[in-house]
PASEBA-1860 file (N, C-alpha, C; in nm, 3 decimals):
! residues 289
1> XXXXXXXX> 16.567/6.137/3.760/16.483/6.138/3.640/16.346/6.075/3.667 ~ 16.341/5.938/3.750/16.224/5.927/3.762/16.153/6.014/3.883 ~ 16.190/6.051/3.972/16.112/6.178/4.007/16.052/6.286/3.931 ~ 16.146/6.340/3.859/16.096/6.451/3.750/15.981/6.365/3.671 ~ 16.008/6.272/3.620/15.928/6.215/3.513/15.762/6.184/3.651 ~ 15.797/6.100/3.759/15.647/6.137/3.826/15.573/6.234/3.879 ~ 15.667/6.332/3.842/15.601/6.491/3.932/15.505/6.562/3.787 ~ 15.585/6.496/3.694/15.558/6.551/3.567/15.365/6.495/3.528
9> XXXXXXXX> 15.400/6.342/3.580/15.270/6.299/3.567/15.164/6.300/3.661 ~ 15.202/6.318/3.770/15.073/6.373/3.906/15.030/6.482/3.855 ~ 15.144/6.610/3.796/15.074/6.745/3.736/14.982/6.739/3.592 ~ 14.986/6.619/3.521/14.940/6.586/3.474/14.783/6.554/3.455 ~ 14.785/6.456/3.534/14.685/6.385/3.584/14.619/6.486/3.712 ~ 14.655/6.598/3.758/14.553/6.647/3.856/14.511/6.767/3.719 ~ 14.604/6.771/3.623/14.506/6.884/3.553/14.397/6.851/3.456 ~ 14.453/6.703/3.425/14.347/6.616/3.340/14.160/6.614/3.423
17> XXXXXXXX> 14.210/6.556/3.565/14.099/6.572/3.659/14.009/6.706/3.664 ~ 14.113/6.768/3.682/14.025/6.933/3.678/13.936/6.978/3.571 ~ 13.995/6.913/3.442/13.940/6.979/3.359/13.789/6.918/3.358 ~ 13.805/6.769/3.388/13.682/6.684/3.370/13.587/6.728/3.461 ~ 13.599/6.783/3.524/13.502/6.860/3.622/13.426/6.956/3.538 ~ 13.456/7.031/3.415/13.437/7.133/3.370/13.281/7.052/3.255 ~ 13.196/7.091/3.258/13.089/7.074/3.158/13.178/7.077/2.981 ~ 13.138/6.994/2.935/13.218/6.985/2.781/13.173/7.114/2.727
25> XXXXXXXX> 13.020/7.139/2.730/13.006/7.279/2.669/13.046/7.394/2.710 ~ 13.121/7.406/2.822/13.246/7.526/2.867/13.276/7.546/2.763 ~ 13.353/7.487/2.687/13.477/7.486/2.565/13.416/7.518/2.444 ~ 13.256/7.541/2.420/13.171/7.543/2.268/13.245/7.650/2.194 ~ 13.239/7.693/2.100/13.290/7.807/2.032/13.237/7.905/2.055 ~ 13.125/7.927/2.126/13.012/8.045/2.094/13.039/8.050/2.234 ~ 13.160/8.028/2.330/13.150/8.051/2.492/13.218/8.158/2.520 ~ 13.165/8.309/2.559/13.202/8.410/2.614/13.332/8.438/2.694
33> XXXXXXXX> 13.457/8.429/2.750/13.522/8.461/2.852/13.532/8.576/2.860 ~ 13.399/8.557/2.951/13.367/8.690/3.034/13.287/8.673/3.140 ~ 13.339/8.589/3.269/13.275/8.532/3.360/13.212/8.668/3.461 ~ 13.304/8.746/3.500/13.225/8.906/3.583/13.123/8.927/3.535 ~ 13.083/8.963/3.369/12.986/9.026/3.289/12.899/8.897/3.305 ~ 12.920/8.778/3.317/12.812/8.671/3.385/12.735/8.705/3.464 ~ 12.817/8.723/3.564/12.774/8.736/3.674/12.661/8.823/3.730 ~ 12.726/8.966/3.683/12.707/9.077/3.713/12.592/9.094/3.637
41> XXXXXXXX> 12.567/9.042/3.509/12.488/9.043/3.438/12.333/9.026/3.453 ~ 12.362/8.884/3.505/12.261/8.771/3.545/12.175/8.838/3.712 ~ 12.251/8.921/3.773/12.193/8.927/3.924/12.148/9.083/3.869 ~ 12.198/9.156/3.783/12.127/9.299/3.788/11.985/9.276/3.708 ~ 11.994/9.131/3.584/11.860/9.161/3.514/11.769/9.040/3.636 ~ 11.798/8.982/3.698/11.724/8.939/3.803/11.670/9.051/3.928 ~ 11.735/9.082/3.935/11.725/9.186/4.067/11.661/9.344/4.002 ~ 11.724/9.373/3.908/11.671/9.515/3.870/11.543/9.556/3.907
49> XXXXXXXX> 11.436/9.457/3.908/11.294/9.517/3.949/11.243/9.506/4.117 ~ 11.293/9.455/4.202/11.311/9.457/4.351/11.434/9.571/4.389 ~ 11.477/9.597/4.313/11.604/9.752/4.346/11.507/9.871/4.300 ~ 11.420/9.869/4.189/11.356/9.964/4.179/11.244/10.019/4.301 ~ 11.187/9.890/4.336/11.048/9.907/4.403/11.084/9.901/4.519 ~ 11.195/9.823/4.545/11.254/9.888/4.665/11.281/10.036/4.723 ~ 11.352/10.061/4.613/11.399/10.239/4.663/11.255/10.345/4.650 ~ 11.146/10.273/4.576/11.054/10.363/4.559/10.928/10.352/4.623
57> XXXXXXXX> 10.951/10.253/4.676/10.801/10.171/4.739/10.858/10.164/4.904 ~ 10.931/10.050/4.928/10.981/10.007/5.033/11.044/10.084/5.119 ~ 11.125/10.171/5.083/11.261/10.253/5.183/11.175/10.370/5.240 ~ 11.067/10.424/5.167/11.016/10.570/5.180/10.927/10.531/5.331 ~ 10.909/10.403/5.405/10.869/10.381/5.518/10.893/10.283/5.549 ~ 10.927/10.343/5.694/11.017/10.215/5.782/10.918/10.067/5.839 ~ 10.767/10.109/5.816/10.632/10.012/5.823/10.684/9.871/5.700 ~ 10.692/9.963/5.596/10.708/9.875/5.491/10.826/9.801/5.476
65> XXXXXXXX> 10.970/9.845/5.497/11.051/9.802/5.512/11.047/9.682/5.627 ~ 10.951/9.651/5.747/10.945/9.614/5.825/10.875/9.472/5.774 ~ 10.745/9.523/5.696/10.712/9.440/5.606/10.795/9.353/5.522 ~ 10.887/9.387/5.462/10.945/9.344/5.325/11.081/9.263/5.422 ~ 11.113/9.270/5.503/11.225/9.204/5.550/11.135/9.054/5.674 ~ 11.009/9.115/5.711/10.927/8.943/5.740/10.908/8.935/5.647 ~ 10.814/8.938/5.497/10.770/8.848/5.409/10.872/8.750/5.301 ~ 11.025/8.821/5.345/11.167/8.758/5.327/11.196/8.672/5.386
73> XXXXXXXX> 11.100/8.682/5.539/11.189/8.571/5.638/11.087/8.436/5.611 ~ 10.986/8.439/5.596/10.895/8.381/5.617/10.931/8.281/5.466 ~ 10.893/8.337/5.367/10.931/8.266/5.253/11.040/8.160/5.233 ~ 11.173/8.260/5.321/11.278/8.165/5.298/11.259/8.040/5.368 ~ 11.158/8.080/5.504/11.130/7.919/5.583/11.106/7.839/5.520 ~ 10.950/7.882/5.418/10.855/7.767/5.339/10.951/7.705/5.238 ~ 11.077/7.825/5.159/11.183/7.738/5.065/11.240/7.643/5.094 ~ 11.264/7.669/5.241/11.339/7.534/5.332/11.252/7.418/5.356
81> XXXXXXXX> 11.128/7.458/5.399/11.041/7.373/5.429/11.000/7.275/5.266 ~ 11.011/7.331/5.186/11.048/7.268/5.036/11.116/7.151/5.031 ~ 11.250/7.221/5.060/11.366/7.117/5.052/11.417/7.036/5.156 ~ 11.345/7.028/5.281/11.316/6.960/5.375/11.228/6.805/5.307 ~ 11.149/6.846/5.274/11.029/6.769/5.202/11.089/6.649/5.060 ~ 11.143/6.758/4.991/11.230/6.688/4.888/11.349/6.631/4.913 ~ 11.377/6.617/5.055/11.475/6.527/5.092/11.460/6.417/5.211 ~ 11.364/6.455/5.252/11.312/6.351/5.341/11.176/6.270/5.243
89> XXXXXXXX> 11.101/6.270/5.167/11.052/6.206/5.116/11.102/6.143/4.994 ~ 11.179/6.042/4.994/11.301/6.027/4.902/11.173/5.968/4.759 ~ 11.090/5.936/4.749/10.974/5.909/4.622/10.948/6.015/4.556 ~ 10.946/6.137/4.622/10.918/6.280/4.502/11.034/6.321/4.490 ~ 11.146/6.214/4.467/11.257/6.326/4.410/11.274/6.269/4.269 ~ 11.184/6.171/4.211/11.171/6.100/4.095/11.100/6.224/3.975 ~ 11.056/6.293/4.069/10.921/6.387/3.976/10.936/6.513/4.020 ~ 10.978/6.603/3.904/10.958/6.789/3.890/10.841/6.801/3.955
97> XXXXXXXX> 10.695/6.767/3.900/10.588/6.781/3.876/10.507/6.771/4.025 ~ 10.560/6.648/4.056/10.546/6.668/4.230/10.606/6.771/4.331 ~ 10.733/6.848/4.280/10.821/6.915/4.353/10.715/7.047/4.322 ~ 10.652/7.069/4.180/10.572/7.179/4.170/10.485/7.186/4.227 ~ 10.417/7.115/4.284/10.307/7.099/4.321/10.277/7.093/4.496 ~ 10.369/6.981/4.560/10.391/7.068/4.644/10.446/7.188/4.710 ~ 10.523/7.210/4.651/10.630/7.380/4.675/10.469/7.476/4.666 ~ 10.434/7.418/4.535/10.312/7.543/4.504/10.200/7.578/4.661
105> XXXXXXXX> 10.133/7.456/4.724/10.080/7.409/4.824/10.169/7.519/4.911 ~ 10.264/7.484/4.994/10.361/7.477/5.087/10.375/7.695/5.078 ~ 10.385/7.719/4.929/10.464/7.886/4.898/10.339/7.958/4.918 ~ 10.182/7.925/4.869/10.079/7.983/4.863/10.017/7.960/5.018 ~ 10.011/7.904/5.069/10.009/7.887/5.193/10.048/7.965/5.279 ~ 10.206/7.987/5.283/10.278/8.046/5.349/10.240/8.179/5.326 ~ 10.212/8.246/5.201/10.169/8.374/5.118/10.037/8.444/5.212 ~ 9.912/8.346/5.247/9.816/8.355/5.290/9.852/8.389/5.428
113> XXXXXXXX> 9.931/8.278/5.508/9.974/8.323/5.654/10.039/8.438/5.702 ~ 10.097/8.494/5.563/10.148/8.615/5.602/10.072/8.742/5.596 ~ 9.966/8.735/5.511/9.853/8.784/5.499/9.752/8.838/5.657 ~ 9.722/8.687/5.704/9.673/8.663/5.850/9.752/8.719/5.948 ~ 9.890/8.745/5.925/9.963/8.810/6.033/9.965/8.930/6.009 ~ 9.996/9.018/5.934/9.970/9.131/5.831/9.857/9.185/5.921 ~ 9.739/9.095/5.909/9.598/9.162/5.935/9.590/9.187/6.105 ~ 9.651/9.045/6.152/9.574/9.070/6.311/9.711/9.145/6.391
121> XXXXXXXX> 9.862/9.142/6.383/9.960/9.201/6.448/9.943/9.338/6.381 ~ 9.870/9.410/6.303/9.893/9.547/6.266/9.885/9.589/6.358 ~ 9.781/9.617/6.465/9.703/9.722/6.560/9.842/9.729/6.639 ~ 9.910/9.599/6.687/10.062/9.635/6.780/10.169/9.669/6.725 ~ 10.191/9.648/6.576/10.282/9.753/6.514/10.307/9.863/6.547 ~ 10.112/9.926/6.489/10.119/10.041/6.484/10.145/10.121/6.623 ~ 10.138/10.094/6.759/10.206/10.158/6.828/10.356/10.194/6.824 ~ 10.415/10.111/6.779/10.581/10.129/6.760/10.605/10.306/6.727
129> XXXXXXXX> 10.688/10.324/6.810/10.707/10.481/6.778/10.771/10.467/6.618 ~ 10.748/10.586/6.561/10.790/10.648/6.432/10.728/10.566/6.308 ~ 10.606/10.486/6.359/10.566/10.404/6.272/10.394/10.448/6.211 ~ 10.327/10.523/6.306/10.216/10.539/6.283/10.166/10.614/6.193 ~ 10.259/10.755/6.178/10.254/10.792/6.062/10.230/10.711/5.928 ~ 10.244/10.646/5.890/10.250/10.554/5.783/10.180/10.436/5.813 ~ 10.070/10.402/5.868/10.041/10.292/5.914/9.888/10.346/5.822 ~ 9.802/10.228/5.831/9.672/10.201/5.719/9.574/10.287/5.843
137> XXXXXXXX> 9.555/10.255/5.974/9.496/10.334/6.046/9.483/10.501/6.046 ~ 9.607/10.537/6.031/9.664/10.725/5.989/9.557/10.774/5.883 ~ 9.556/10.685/5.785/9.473/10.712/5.679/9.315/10.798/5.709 ~ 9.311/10.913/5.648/9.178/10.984/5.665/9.067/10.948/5.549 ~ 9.090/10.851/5.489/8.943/10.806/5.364/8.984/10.699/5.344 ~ 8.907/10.630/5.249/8.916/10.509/5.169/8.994/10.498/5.093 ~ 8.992/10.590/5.005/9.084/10.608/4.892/9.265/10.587/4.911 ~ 9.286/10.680/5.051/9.404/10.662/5.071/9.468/10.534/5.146
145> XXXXXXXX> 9.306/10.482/5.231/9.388/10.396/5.274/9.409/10.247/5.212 ~ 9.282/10.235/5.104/9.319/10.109/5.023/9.479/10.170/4.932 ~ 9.505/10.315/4.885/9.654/10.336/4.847/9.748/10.289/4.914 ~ 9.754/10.261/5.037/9.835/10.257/5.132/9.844/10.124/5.104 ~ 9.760/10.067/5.178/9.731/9.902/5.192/9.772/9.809/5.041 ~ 9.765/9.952/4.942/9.854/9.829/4.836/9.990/9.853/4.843 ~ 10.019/9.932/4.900/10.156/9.951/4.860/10.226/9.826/5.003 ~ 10.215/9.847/5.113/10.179/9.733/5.154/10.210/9.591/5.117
153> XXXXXXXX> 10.106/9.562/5.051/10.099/9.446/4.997/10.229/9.449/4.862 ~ 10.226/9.533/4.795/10.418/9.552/4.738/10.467/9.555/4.807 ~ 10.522/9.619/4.928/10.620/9.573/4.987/10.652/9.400/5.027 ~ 10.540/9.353/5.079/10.544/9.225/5.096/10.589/9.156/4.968 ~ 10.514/9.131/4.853/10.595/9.089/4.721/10.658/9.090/4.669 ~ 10.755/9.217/4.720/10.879/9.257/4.681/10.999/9.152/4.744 ~ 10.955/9.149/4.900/11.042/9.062/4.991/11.043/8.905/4.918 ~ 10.885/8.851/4.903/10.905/8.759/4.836/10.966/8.671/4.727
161> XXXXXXXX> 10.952/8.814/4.627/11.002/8.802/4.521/11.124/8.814/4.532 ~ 11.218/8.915/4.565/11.337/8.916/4.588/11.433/8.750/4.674 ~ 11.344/8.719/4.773/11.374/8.641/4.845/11.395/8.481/4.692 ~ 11.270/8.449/4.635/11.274/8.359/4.490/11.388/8.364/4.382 ~ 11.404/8.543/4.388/11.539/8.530/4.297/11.703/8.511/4.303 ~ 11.697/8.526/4.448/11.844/8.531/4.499/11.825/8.357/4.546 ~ 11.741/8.296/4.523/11.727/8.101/4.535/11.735/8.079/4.379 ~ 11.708/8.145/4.294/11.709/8.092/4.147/11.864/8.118/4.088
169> XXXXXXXX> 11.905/8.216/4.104/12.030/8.312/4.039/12.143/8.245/4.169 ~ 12.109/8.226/4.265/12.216/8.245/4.379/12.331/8.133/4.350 ~ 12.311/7.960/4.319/12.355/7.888/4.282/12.437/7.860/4.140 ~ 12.387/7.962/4.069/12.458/8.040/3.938/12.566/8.082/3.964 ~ 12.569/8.162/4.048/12.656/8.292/4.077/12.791/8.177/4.029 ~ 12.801/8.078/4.122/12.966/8.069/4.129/13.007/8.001/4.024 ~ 12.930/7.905/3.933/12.950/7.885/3.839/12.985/7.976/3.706 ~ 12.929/8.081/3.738/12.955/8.179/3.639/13.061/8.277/3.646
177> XXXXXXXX> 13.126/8.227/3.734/13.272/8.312/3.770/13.336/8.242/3.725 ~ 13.312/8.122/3.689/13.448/7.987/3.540/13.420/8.053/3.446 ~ 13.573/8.083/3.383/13.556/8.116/3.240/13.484/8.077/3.145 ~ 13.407/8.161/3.067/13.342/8.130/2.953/13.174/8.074/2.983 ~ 13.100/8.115/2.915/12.896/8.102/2.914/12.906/7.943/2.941 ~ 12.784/7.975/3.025/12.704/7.780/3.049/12.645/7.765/2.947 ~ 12.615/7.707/2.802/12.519/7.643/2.754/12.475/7.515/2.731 ~ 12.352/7.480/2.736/12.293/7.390/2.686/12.303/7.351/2.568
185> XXXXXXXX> 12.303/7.229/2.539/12.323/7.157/2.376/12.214/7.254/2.320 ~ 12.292/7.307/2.192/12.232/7.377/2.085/12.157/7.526/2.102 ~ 12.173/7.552/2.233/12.125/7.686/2.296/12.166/7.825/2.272 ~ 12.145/7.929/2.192/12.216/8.034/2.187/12.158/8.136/2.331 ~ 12.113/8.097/2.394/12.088/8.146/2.506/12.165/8.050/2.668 ~ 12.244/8.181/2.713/12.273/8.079/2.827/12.206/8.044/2.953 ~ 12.264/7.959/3.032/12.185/7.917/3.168/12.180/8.019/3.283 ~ 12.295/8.101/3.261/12.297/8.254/3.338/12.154/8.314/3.321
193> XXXXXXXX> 12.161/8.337/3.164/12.092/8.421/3.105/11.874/8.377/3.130 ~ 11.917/8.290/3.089/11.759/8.174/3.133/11.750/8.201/3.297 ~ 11.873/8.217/3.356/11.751/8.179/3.524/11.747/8.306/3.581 ~ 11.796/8.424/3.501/11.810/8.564/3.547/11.649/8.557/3.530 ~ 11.651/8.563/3.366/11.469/8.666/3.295/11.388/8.503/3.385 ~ 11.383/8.405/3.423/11.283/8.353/3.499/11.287/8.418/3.638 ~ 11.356/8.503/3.697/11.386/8.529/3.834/11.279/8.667/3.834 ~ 11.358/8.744/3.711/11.280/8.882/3.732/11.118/8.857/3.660
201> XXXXXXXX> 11.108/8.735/3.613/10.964/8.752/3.575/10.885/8.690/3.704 ~ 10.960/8.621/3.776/10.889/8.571/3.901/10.885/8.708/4.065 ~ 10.981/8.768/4.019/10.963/8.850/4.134/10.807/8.933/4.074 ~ 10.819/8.998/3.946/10.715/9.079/3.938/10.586/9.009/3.964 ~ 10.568/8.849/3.886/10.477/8.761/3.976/10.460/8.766/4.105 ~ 10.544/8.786/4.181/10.472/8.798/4.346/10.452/8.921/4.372 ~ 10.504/9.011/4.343/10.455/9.114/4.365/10.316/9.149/4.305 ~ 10.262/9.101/4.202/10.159/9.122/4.198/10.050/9.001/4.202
209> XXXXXXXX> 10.097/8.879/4.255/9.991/8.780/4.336/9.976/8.816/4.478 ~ 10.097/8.911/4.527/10.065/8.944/4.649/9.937/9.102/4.652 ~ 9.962/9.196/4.586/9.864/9.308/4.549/9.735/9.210/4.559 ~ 9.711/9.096/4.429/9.600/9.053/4.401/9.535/9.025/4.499 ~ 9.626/8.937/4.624/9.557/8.824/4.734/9.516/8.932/4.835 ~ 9.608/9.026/4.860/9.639/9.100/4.956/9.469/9.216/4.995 ~ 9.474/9.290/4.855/9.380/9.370/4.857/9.223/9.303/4.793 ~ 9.201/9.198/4.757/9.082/9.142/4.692/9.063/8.940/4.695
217> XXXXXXXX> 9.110/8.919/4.717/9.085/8.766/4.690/9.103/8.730/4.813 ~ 9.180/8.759/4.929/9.212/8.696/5.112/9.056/8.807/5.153 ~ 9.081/8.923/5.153/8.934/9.029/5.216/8.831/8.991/5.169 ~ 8.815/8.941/5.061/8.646/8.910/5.003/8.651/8.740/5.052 ~ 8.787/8.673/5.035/8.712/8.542/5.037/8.668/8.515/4.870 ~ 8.744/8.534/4.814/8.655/8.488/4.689/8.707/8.345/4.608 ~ 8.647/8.205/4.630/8.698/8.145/4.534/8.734/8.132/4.425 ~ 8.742/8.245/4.331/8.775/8.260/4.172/8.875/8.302/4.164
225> XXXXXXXX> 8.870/8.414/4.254/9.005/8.477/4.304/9.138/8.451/4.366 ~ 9.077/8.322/4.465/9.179/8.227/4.491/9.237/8.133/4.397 ~ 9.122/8.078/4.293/9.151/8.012/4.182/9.278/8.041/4.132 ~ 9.225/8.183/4.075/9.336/8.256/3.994/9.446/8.269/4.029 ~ 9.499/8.290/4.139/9.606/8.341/4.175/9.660/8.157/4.203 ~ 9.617/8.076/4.227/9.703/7.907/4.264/9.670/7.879/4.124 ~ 9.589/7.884/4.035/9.624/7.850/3.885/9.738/7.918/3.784 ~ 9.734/8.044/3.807/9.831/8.082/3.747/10.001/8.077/3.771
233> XXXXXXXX> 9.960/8.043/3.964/10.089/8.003/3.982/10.134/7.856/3.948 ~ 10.055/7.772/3.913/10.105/7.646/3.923/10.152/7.636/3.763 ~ 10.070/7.725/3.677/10.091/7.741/3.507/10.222/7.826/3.526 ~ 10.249/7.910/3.548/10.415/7.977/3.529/10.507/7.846/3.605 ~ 10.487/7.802/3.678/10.575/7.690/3.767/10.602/7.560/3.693 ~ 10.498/7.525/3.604/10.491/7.370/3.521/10.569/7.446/3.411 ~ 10.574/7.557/3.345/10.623/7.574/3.244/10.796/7.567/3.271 ~ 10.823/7.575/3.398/10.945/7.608/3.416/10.996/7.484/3.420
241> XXXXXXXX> 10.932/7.372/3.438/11.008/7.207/3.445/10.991/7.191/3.317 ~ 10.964/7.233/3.174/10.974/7.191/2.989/11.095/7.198/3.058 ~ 11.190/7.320/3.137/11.357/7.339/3.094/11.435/7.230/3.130 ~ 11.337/7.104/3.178/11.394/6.998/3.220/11.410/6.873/3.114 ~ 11.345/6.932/3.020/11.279/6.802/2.842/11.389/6.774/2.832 ~ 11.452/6.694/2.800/11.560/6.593/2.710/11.544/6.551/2.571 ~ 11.625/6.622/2.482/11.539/6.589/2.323/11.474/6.673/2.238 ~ 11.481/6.785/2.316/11.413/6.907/2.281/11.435/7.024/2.273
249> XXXXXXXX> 11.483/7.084/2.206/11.595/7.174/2.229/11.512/7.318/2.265 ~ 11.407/7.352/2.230/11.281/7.454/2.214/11.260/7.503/2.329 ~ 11.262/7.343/2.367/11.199/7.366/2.548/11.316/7.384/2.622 ~ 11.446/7.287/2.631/11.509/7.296/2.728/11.594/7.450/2.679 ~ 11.610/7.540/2.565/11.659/7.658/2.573/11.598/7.767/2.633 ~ 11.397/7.720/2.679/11.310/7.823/2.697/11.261/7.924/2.605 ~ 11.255/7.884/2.439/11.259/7.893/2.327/11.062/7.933/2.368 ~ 11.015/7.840/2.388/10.855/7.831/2.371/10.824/7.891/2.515
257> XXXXXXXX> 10.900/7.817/2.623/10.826/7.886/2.753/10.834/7.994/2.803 ~ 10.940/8.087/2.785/10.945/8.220/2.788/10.862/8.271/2.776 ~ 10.867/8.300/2.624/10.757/8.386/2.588/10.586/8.338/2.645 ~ 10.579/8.219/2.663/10.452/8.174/2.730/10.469/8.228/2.895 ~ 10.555/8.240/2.987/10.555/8.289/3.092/10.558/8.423/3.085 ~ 10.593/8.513/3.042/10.598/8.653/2.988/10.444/8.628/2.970 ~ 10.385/8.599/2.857/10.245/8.612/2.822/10.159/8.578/2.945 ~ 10.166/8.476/3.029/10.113/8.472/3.143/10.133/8.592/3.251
265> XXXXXXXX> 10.236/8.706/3.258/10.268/8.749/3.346/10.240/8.884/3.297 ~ 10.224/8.873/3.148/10.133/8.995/3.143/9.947/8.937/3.157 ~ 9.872/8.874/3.125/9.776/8.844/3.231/9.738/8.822/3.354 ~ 9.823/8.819/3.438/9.792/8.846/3.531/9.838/8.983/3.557 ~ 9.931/9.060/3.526/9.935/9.214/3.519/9.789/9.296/3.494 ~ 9.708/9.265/3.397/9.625/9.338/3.328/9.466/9.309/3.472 ~ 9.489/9.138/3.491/9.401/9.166/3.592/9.430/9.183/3.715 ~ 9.534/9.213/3.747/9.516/9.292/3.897/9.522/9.445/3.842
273> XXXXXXXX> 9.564/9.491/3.761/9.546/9.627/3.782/9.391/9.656/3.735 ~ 9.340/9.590/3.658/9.196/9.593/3.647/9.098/9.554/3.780 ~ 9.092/9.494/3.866/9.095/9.526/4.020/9.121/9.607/4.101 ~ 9.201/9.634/4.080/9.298/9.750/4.175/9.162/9.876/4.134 ~ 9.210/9.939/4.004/9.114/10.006/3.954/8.919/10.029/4.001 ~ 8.929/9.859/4.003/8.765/9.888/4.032/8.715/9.912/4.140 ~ 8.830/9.856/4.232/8.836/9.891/4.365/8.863/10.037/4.403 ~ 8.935/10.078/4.413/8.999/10.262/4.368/8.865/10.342/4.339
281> XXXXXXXX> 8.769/10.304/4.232/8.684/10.390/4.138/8.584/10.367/4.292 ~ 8.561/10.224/4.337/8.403/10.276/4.361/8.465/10.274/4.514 ~ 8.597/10.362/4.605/8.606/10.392/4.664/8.588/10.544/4.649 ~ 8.609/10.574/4.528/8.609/10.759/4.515/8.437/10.780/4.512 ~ 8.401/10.666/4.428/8.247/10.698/4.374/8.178/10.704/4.550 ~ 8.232/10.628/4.661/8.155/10.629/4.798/8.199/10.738/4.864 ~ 8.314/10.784/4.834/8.302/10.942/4.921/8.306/11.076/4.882 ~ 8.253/11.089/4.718/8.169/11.170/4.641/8.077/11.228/4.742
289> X> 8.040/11.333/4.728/7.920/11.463/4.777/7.813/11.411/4.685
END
């Protein structure tokens, strides 16, 4: 009997343990058990826009694909090189704000170097058999070959971006295979759900800070241009530490910053394609008759 009676209480007590592992808001009333549809959920609305531009941008040449799998490798270094930083400098692990700031330094950086390699290793690419076809040199005008050269530069942002969202969503994943939604105190939105739409609004961000840098702000050299593209990244990036407020329910659900990162990400949408454009026009207007 007292065996039974202590087997009774080790099973006890290891399920008591287990459970305490579990976040209290597992158990809220408003918690889904539907951990797959988590899952599955969270990585298709993250990913959906790097699967598109992938199959339509990226795959249709093996140049670009070549592209998009370095500007993957490279990124993931500087992510490391991140968290290298944030663990060997044990004083900025007190502060988001520092982690933004250098990451920002450290990611835009890295963005530019890939740029510089981009520019001076093309000419030995382009010998690679089955590659020249598709290479910015092939190009017979301006027109086609700044077309080229952006797409290009998407491919590269794509890698990037893709590379940002599978670091945002990736650490999710397994949590979201426990029964039932992550939420935050008072959140009708979950933590799945929050780091998916920040993932896919950040991939389309690099993809088009990379267009921006790629085709107009690294070639001209332009400080405004550089401005823009490290201001706006450091403004979508600070907005993302509110989800860190305590006390606040607005912020830490992404209630206010959402829609403020969305609104940022359609400004910078409007001006790179307003670039792109002006660039485009007074390439046609120079090889007019």
């Amino acid at each position: 009997e007292k065996g039974d009676a202590s087997r009774v209480a080790d099973r006890s007590w290891c399920c008591t343990r287990r459970a305490s592992r579990l976040p209290s808001h597992r158990n809220a009333p408003h918690a889904t058990p539907m951990p797959l549809l988590n899952a599955v959920g969270a990585a298709v609305c993250a990913l959906a826009p790097s699967a598109v531009l992938l199959s339509t941008v990226v795959l249709s040449s093996p140049y670009r694909v070549i592209l998009f799998l370095s500007a993957a490798f490279c990124f993931a270094l500087s992510f490391m090189a991140c968290g290298l930083m944030w663990t060997a400098v044990v004083p900025l692990q007190g502060s988001y704000i520092a982690l933004v700031l250098y990451s920002a330094v450290i990611q835009e950086t890295a963005r530019w170097l890939v740029y510089v390699g981009f520019t001076r290793v093309q000419d030995t690419i382009l010998t690679m058999r089955g590659i020249a076809a598709h290479s910015l040199s092939s190009a017979t005008s301006d027109v086609t070959r700044f077309s080229e050269q952006m797409a290009c530069a998407a491919s590269i942002g794509i890698g990037i971006g893709t590379t940002r969202a599978l670091l945002i969503t990736g650490p999710l994943m397994g949590d979201a295979l426990w029964p039932g939604s992550d939420y935050a105190q008072g959140c009708m939105l979950s933590r799945y759900a929050l780091a998916a739409l920040l993932a896919l609004a950040f991939v389309l961000f690099d993809v088009l800070w990379t267009i921006y840098g790629f085709t107009h702000a690294y070639p001209t050299r332009s400080p405004r241009a550089v401005v823009f593209i490290a201001g706006s990244r450091l403004i979508a990036s600070m907005l993302t530490v509110l989800h860190r407020t305590e006390g606040n329910e607005a912020l830490a659900c992404g209630s206010v910053t959402l829609p403020l990162i969305f609104l940022l990400l359609l400004v910078v949408s409007v001006v790179t394609a307003r670039t792109a454009f002006h660039a485009l026009e007074e390439r046609c207007y120079s090889e007019a008759p």
